[in-house]
C-alpha positions in Angstrom: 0.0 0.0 0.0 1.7 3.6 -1.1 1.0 6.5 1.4 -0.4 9.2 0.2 1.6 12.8 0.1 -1.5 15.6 1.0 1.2 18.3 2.3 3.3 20.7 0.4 6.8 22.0 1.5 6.7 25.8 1.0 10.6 25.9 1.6 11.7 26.3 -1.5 9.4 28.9 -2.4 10.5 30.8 0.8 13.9 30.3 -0.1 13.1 32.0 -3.7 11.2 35.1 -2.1 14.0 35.9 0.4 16.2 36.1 -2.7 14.4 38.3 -4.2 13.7 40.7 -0.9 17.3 40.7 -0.7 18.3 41.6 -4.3 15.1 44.6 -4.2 16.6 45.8 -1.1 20.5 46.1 -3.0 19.0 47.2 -6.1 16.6 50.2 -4.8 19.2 52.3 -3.0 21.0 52.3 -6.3 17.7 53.7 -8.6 18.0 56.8 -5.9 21.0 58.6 -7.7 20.9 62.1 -8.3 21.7 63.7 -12.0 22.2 66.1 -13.8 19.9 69.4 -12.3 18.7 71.3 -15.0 16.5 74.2 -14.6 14.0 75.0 -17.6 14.2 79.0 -18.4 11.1 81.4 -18.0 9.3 82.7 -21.0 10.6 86.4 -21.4 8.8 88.9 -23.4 11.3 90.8 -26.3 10.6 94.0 -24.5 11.8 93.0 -21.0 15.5 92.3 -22.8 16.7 95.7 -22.5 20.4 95.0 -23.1 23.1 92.0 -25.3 23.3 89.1 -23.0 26.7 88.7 -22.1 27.8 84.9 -22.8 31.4 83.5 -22.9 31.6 81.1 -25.4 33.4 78.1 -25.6 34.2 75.5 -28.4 35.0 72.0 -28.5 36.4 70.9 -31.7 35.9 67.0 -32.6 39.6 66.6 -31.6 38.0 67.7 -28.1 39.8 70.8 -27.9 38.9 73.7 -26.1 38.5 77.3 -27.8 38.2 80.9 -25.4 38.3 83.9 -27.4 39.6 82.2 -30.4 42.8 80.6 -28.2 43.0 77.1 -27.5 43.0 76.2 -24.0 44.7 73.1 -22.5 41.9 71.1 -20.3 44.7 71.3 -17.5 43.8 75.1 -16.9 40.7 74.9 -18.3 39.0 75.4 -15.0 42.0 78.3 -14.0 40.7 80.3 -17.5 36.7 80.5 -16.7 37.4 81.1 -13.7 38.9 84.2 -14.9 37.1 84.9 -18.3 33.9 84.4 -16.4 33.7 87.4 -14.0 33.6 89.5 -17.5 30.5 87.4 -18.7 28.0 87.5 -15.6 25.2 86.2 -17.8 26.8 82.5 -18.5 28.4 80.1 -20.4 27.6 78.9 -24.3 29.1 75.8 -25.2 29.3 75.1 -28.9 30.2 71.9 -29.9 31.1 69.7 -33.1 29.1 66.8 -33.6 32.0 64.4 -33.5 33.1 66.0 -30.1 32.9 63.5 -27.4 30.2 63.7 -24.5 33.2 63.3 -22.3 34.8 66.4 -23.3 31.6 68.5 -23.0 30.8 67.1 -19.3 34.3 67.5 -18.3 33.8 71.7 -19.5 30.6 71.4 -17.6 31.7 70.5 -14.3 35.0 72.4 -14.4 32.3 75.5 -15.2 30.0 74.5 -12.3 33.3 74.6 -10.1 34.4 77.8 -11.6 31.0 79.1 -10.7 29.1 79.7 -13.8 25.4 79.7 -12.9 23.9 79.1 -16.6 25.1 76.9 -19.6 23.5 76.5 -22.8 24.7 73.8 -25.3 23.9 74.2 -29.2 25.9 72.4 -31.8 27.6 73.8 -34.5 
């Protein structure tokens, strides 16, 4: 006579869910990451601009070079320049880039302008 199994062991399944808790509870802290924070500008009638913005502009080549004023600038003293070219333009920074030009190059400009102090960037490509 064969006995009959009427029980079923919930181990394994127990074992699967405490997996998963464990891997959600890893996982989340890392989808908290900050980025990036940009601010979107305010509409601004034609007549409230009374006077020429005053923007330092800045190129990157697709060799990712940097261009102030026409005059390359070595990413070593990059930060040293905007720091000073910056107090004449209190308005911001304009980064014009070439398409080839690597992100890398363009984020390093961007935090080394943050550090300088630069309150508002604007990126167009050229």
């Amino acid at each position: 006579m064969r006995k009959t199994f009427n029980e079923i062991n919930i181990t394994p399944l127990t074992d699967i869910f405490l997996v998963l808790l464990i891997i959600m509870m890893v996982v989340a802290p890392l989808l908290d990451q900050q980025g990036i924070s940009l601010s979107v500008p305010e509409n601004v009638e034609a007549e409230q601009i009374e006077k020429d913005p005053q923007i330092l502009t800045v190129y990157v080549t697709s060799a990712n070079k940097y261009f102030i004023n026409n005059e390359e600038v070595s990413p070593d003293i990059l930060g040293t320049v905007l720091s000073t070219e910056i107090k004449n333009y209190p308005d911001g920074l304009l980064i014009k880039t070439d398409a080839d030009a690597t992100h890398g190059a363009v984020v390093t400009l961007m935090d080394k302008a943050r550090y300088a102090g630069v309150k508002a960037i604007s990126i167009d490509k050229i």
